[in-house]
N, C-alpha and C positions, 0 to 999 in steps of 0.2 A: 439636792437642796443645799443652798448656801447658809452662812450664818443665820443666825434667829433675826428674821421678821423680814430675812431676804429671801426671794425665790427665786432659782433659777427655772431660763424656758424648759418645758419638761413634754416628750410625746404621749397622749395619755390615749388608751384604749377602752371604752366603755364595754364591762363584758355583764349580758344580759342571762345568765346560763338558769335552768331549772333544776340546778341541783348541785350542791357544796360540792360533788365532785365531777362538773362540769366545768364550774367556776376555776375553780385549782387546775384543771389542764389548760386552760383558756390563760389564766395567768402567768403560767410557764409558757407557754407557746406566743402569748406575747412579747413573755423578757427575752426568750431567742428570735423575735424579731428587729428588736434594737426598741420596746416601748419604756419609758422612764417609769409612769406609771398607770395604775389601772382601777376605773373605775366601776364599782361592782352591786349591781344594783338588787338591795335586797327584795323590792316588791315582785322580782321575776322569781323568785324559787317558787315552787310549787308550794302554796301556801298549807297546805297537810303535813307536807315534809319539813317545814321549817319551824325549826327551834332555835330562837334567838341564843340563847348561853352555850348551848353545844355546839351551832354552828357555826354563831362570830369566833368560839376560841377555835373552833379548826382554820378556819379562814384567814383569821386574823395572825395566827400564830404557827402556818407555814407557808405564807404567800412571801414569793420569793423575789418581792417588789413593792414597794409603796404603794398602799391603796387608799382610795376614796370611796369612804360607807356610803351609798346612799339609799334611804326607801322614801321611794316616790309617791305620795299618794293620789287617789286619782282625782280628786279637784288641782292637782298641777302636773296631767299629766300622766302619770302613774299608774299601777296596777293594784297598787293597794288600798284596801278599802272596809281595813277591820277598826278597830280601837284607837282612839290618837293616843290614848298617852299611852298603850303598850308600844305604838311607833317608836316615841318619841325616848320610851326609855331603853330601848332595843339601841336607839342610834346614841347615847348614854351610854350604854354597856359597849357600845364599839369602840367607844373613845378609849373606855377605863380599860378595855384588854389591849390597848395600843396601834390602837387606827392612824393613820400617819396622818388622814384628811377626813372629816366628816361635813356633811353638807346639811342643810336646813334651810328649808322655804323662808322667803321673806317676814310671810303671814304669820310665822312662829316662832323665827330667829328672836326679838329680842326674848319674849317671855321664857324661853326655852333656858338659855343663856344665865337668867336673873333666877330662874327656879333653879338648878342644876349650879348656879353659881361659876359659873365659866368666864374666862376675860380671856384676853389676846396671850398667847406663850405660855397658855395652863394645856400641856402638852399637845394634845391631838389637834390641827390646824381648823379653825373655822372658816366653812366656805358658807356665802348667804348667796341663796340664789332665786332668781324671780326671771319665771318662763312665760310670753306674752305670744298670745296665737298670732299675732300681726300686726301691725302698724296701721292697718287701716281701722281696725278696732279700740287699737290703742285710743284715752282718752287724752293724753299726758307728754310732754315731751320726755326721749327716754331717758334724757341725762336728768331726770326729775325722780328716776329710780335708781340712776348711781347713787346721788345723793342719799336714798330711802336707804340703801344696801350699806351704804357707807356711813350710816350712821347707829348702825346696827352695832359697829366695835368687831365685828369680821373680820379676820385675817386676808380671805382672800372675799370677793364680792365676783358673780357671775350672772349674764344675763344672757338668755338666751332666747331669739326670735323664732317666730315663725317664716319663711323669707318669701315673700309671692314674688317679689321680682329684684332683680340682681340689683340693682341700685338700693333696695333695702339694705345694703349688705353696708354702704357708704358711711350710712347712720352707726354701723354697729363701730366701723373705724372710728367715727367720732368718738365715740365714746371712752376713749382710752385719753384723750387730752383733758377730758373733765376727772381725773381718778387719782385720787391721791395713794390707793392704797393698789396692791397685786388684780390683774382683775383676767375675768375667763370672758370673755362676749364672741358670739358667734350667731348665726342665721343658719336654720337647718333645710333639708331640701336639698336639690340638685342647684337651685340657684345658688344655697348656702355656700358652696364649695370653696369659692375663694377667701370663707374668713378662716378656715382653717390653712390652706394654703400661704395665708399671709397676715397670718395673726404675730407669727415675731416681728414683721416689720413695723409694725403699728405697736407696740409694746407688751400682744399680747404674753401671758406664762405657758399657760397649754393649747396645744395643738391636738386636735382628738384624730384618729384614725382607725379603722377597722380591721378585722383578722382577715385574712382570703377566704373566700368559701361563708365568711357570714359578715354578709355588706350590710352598708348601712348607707339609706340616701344620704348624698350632701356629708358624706366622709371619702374620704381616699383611703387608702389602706395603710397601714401603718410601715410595710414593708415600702411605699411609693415613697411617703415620707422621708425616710430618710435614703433611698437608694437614686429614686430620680428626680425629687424635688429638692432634696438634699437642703431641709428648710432651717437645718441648724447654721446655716453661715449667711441667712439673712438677716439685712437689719435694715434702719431706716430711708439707709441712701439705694437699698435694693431697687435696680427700673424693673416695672413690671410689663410684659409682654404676654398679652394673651388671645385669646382663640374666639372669633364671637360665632357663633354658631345655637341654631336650635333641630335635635338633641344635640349635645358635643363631648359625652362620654363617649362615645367610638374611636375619637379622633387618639390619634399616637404622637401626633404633635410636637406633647411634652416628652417623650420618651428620646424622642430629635433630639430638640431645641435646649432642655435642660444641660443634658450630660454638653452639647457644645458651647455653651453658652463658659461652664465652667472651664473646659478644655481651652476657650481662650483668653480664660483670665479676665470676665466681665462681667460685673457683679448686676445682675438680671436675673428675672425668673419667669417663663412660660404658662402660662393657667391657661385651663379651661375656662370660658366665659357663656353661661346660660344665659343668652339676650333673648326679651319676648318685647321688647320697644326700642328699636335704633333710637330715635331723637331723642329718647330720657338718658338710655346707656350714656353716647358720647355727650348730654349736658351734665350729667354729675360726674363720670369717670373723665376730666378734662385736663386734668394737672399736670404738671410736667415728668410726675412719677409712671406714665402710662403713655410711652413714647411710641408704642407701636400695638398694631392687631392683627392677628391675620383672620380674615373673612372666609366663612362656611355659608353650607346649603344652611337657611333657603337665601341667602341677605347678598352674596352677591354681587345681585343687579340692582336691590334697593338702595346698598349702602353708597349709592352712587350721590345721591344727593345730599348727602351728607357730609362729602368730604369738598374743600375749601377749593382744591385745585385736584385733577383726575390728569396724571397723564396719557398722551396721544395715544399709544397704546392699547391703555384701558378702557378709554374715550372710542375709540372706535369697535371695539370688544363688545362692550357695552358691559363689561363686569369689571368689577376691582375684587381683588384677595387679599392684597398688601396693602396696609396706612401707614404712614408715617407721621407723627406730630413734630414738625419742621424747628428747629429746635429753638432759631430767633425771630420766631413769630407764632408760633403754637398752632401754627393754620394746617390742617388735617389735608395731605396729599395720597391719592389713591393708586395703587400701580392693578399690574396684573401679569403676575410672574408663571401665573400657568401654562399660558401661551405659548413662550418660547420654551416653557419645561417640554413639553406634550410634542413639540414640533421635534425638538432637538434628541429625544428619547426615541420618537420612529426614525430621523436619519440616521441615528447611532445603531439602531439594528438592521437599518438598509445599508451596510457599512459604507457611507459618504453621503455629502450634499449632493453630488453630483448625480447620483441614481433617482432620488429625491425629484431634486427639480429638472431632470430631465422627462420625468413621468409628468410635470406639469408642463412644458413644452411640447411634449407627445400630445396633450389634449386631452388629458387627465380634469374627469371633473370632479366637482363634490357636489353629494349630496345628503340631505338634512331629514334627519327623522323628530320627530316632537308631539309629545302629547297635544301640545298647545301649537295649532297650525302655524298661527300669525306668527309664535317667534319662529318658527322653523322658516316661516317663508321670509321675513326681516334677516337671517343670517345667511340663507342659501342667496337673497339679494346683495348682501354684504360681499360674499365672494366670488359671486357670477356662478351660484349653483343651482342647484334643484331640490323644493320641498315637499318633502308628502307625511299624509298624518303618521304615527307610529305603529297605528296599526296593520299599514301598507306594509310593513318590515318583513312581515313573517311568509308574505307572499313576492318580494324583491326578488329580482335575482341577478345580482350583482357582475359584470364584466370578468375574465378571467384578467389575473393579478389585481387585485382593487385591493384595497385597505381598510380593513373596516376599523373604527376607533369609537370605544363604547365610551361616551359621557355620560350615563344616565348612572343610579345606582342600584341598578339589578345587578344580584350579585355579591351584596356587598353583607358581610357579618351583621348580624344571622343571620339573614334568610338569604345562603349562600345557594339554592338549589337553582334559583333562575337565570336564563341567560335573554340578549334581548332578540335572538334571531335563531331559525330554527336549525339543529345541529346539520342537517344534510348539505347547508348552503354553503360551510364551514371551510370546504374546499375549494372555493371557487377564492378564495380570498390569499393574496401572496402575504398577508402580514394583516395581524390582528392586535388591537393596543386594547389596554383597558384600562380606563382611567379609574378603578377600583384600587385601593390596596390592602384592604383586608378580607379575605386573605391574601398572601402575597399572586399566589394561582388558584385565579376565582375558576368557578367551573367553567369559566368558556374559553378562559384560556389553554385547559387543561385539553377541553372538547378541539379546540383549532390545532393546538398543538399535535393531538392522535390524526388529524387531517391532512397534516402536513404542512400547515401555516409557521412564519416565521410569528413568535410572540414577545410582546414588549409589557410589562409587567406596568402597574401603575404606580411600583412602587419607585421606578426610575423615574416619572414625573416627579412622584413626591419630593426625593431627593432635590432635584434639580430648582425646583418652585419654590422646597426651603432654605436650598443655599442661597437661590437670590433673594430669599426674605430675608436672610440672614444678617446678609450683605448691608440692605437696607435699614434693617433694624438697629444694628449695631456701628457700622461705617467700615468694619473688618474685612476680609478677605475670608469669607467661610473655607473652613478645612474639607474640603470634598474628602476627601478619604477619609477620612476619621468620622465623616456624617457616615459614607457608604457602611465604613464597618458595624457601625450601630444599629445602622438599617438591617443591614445581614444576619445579625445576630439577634435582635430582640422583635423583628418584624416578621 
């Protein structure tokens, strides 16, 4: 914390423990994570066990980091549900044994305040906070509750959404241009994600995050925080690059894309993007702070329509992965860097083009398995192959030397047990790709590999698809070795 009535950005970890001495290890094990501070939430102790005077002075008086009191009650939220004003004098007593932050609902901040006689710099810092299930409930514009919060005489004012869908997330950025005083706003949820990931850039103070092993939707962890999002060295001119995908916590993405981003001295940051509507996402996310995305299951094939120009490539693909927002003219161009990732990943373990495209000169055909017949038979047309449903697979029996290359995501973390062809066939196959990468050796690679197959990992696409995103995103020269090492080591 800087001078009085200044605040520095700070990583705060919400710790929900049921018991004074849950809390206390939760709070040490936050500060050796690298968190600033921690918030600690009285309505979770086990209400029998809690004794306000004995167990704020323990809490309060060996916590080995700035904390913020709060009991939540359950009209906002909360688990409490006995007495207001023994709440309210509980979170009084927190102040006077030396609470660095105490918080208070909107509904009760001022009277609270004028009873207790409290103003701005009368030590313990006041947070006013007002929590809204959603915006579509919402009656009110939300900068209508800045103002409500901020007229309270609050030190710090904090709002917090519901978030149904990721462009709710846009409104919460807004709200930082309407604020004259420190403010907390974020959106909870899996869609939430990116207001904590990018709340310094927009001028949030804190960033919440989570301990490993006790998650919290729509947080990251507080070790991510600061290790691969590295969110203390962003600020306003930060470009943002991210991931549109639904789910898109699987993806590693960021684990890439951050650590090189920094590695080349360019001031970007990589998110995860929970999209549940292409055409709302790129009309509200359209600014020039949001130059690039790369595209996941299921979008695509859909996000094709959406981008301004698709190159030939991808056009003929019929997918795009990579966007770029074309920098002097903002017009959304589509690529599709998989392609030649996935191609150039099996000639690399055929060691040469030449083996490669001599099996297609021999009379090498392909052919196409799909749940969905039509696109299997639109792609096997595409390159003069052959389509059959996917359930034909398990009865196929493939040519000796043939290649088999799994696109589908069987296989993939969790549910690592399946593969998409039965293992006795396993043999008949010279090289086996899998466009899986978590785990690095899915089980079929493992199975082809005991068979005797040459195996190409999908994490060698990965790489290859992100250097050329990288490429793209940026204008640089991605550092392949320095991606590979990261890959190696955290994948």
């Amino acid at each position: 914390m800087d001078s009085v009535g200044q605040i520095s950005r700070m990583i705060c970890v919400p710790i929900m423990g049921e018991s004074v001495e849950q809390i206390l290890n939760a709070m040490h094990q936050a500060k050796s994570l690298g968190a600033d501070v921690v918030e600690i939430r009285l309505d979770c102790i086990d209400k029998l066990q809690f004794e306000p005077k004995r167990d704020l002075k323990l809490l309060i008086g060996n916590k080995p980091l700035p904390v913020v009191v709060v009991y939540r009650p359950i009209w906002e939220g909360g688990l409490y549900k006995g007495d207001e004003e023994a709440r309210l004098q509980a979170l009084f007593l927190a102040k006077d044994l030396g609470a660095d932050y105490i918080e208070l609902e909107l509904k009760v901040a001022s009277d609270f305040m004028k009873v207790y006689k409290l103003s701005q710099h009368s030590g313990s810092k006041i947070i006013v906070s007002c929590c809204v299930d959603n915006l579509r409930t919402l009656q009110e514009d939300p900068t209508n509750f800045v103002a409500k919060l901020q007229s309270t005489g609050a030190d710090i004012i904090k709002f917090v959404l519901g978030a149904v869908n990721i462009t709710d997330i846009a409104k919460v950025f807004d709200l930082y241009s309407h604020c004259q005083v420190p403010l907390i706003a974020y959106g909870t949820g899996e869609r939430g994600l990116i207001s904590q990931l990018l709340s310094f850039k927009y001028g949030g103070i804190f960033a919440y995050g989570s301990i490993e092993g006790n998650a919290i939707p729509g947080l990251p962890t507080v070790d991510s925080l600061g290790k691969v999002y590295k969110i203390e060295n962003i600020n306003a001119n930060t470009q943002v690059f991210g991931l549109i995908s639904k789910p898109v916590s699987h993806s590693k993405g960021p684990l890439l894309h951050n650590p090189t981003l920094r590695h080349m001295g360019y001031n970007g940051i990589y998110v995860p993007m929970f999209v549940d509507d292409l055409k709302d996402f790129f009309s509200v996310y359209s600014s020039a702070d949001f130059p690039g995305f790369s595209v996941g299951i299921p979008y695509k094939e859909a996000v094709i329509d959406f981008c301004d120009e698709v190159h030939p490539l991808a056009r003929s693909i019929g997918a795009v992965n990579t966007i770029i927002r074309r920098r002097n003219d903002r017009k959304l161009v589509g690529y599709n860097t998989d392609s030649e990732a996935a191609i150039s990943a099996i000639e690399g373990a055929l060691k040469g083009r030449a083996l490669a495209f001599g099996a297609k000169t021999k009379g090498a055909r392909v052919v196409v398995f799909d749940i969905d017949f039509d696109r299997a038979k639109a792609l096997a047309d595409a390159v003069s192959g052959k389509a059959f449903r996917f359930e034909d697979l398990v009865s196929f029996e493939p040519e000796k030397g043939a290649i088999l290359a799994n696109a589908t995501p069987l296989g993939m973390h969790p549910n690592m047990d399946r593969i998409p062809v039965p293992e006795e066939s396993l043999r008949d196959y010279e090289l086996v790709f899998d466009a899986v990468y978590t785990p690095r050796k899915t089980r079929l690679l493992k199975e082809a590999e005991a068979a005797g197959a040459i195996i190409v990992s999908g994490v060698e696409m990965f790489l290859r698809q992100a250097a050329a995103q990288f490429n793209l995103f940026t204008g640089l020269k991605a550092p392949e070795e320095f991606m590979r090492e990261i890959i190696l080591e955290k994948f």
